[in-house]
C-alpha positions as CSV (number, residue, x, y, z in Angstrom):
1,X,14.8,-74.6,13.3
2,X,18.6,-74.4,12.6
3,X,18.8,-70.6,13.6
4,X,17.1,-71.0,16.1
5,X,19.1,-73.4,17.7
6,X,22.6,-71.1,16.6
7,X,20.7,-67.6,17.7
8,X,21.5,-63.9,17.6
9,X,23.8,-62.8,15.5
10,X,25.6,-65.7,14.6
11,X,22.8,-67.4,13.6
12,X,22.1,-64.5,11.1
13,X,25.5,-64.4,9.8
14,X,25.7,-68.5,9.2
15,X,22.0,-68.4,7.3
16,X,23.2,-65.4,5.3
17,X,26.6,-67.6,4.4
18,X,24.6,-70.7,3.5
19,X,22.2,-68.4,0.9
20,X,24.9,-66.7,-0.7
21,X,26.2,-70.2,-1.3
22,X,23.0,-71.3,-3.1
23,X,22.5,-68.3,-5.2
24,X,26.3,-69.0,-6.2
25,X,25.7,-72.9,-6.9
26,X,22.1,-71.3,-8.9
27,X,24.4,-68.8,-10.8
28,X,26.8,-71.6,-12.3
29,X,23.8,-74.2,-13.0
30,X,21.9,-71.1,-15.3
31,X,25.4,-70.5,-17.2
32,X,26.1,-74.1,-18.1
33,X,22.1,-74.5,-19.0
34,X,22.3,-71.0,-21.1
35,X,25.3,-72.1,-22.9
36,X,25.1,-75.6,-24.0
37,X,22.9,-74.9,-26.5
38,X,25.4,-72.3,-27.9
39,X,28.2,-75.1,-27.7
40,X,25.1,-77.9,-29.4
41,X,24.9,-75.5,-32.6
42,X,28.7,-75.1,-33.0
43,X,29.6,-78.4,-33.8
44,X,27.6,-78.6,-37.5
45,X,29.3,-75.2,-38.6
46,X,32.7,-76.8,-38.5
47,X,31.3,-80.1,-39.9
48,X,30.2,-78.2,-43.0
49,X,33.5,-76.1,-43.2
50,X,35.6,-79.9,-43.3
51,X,33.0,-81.5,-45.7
52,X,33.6,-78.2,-48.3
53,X,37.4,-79.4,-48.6
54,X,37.0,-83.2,-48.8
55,X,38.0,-84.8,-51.4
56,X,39.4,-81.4,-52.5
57,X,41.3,-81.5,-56.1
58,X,43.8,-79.8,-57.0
59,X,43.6,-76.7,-59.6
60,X,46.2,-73.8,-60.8
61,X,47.6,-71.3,-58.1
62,X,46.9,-74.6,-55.6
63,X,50.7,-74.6,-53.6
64,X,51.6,-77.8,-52.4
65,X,54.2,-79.0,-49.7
66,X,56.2,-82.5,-51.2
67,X,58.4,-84.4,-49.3
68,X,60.0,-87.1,-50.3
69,X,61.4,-88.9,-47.8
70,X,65.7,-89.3,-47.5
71,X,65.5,-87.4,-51.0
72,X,65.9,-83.4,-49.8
73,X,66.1,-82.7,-53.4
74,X,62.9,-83.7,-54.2
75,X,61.0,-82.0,-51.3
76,X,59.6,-78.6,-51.4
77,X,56.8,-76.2,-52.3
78,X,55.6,-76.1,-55.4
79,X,52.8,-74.3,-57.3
80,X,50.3,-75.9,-59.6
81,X,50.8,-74.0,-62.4
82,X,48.2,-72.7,-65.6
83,X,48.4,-75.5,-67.2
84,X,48.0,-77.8,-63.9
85,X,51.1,-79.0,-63.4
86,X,53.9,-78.8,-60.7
87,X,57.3,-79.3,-62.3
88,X,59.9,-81.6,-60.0
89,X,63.6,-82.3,-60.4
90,X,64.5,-85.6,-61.8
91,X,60.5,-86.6,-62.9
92,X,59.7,-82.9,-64.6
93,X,56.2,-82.0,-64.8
94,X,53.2,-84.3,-63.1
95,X,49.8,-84.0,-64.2
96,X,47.9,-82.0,-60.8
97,X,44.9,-80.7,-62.5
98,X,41.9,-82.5,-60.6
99,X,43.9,-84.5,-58.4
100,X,43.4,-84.5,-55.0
101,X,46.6,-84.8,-52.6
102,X,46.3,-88.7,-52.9
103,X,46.2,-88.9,-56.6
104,X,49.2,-86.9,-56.9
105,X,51.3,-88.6,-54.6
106,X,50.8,-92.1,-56.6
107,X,51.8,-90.0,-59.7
108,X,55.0,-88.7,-58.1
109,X,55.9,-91.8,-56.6
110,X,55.1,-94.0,-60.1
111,X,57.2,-91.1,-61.7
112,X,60.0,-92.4,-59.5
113,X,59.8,-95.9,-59.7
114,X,60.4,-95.3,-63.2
115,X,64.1,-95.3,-63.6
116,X,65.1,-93.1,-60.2
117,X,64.1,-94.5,-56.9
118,X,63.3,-98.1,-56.0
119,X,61.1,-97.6,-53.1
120,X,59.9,-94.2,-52.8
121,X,58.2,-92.8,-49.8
122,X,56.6,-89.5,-51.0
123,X,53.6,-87.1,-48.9
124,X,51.7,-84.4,-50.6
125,X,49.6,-81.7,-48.2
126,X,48.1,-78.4,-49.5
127,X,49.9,-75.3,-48.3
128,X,48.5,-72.4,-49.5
129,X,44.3,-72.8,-51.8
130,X,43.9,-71.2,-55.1
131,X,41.9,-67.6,-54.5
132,X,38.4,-66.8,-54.8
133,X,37.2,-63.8,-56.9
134,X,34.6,-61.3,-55.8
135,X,32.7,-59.5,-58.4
136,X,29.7,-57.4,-58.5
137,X,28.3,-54.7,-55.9
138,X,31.0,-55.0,-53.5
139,X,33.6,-51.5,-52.4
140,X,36.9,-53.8,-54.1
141,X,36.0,-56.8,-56.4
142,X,38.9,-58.6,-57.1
143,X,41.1,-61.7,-56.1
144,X,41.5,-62.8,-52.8
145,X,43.2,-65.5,-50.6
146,X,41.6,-68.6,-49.8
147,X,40.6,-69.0,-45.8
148,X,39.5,-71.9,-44.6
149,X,36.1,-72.3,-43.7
150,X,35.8,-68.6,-45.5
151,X,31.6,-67.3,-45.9
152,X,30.4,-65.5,-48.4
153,X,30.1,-62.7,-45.5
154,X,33.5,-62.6,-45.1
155,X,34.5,-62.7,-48.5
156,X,32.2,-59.5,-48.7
157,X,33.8,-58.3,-45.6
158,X,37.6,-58.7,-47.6
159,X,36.2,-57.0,-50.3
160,X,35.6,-53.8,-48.1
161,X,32.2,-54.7,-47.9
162,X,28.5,-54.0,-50.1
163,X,28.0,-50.5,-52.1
164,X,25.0,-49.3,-51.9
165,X,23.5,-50.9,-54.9
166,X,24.1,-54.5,-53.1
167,X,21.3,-57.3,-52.5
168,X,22.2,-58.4,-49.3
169,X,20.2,-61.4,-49.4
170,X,20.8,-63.1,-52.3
171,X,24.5,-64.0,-54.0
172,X,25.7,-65.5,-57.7
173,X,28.5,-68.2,-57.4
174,X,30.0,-70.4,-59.8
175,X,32.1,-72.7,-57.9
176,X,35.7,-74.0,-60.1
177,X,35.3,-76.3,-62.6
178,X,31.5,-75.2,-62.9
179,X,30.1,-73.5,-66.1
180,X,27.2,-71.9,-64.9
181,X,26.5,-69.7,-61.4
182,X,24.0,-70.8,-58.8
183,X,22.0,-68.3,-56.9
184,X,22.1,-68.8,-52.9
185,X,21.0,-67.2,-50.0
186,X,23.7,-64.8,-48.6
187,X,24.2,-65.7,-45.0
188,X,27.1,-66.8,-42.2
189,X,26.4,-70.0,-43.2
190,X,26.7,-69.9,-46.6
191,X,30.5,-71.4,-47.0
192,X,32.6,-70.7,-50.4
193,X,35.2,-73.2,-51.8
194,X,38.8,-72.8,-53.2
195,X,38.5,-70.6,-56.9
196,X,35.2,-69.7,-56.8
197,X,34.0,-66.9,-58.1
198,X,31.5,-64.9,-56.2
199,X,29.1,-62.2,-57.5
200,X,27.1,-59.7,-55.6
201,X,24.1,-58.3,-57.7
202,X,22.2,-55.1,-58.0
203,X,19.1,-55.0,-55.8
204,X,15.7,-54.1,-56.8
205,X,15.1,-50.3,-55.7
């Protein structure tokens, strides 16, 4: 009824203007519906990726930030050595081995109550995670840094990839402090930890 009223060629032109509109407003609507189930499935992947490092203790090749607050001397980067210790001025070595960050700021901070510093103020944050090693059917085993959030994929991925001997479906991994290695399915969402050690076995030709 509208075009009729408008006519001609104007009235062509206006409806033309008025559908190109639509099939714009349609356009968005189908982008936002395609992708929100993308965005829905994101959210557990980093979930499981923060849940891996909580509670996280502290093992050798761990490097740790310290500062202790007003006390320069005593802040710094230190490494958790073999025997799982750091080693600090004043206080020498503190105990890290199975700590987590909390742990090991009470230590340091009970260390310098004792005889150094009345009221110490002391924060402990992880710099740099122990490695991972990579054994098995892969082009490089070896020892690797420690990504955050790091997959079994891309710890095959670091290692140059599978030979062609690998299972692809199926990976070996003892994570630290474990005695015995677990068999899981090797997939994106299989997530590795801080000093495990990964192995990628022979499939069955």
């Amino acid at each position: 009824m509208l075009f009729r009223l408008i006519g001609g060629e104007a009235g062509a032109k206006w409806g033309l203007k008025m559908l190109s509109r639509r099939v714009a407003i349609l356009s968005v609507s189908l982008v936002c519906f395609v992708a929100s189930p993308v965005l829905a499935q994101a959210a557990p992947a980093s979930v499981a990726a923060s849940q891996v490092l909580a509670g996280y203790q502290l093992g050798a090749g761990d490097k740790v930030r310290i500062i202790t607050f007003g006390e320069p001397s005593l802040t710094g980067e230190f490494q958790v050595s073999d025997a799982g210790s750091i080693s600090m001025p004043l206080i020498g070595e503190v105990k890290a081995m199975g700590a987590t960050t909390t742990d090991l700021q009470q230590r340091i901070v009970s260390a310098l109550k004792d005889g150094y510093i009345k009221n110490p103020s002391v924060s402990v944050e992880v710099l740099n995670y122990r490695p991972f090693y990579i054994l098995g059917e892969v082009t490089k085993p070896g020892e690797y840094p420690y990504t955050t959030g790091g997959t079994v994929l891309n710890a095959v991925a670091t290692a140059s990839g599978f030979t062609y001997r690998a299972n692809t479906h199926r990976v070996m991994i003892k994570h630290f402090g474990e005695t015995e290695e677990k068999l899981y399915d090797l997939n994106a969402s299989t997530l590795i930890r801080p000093g495990d050690t990964i192995r990628i076995v022979e499939r069955h030709f």
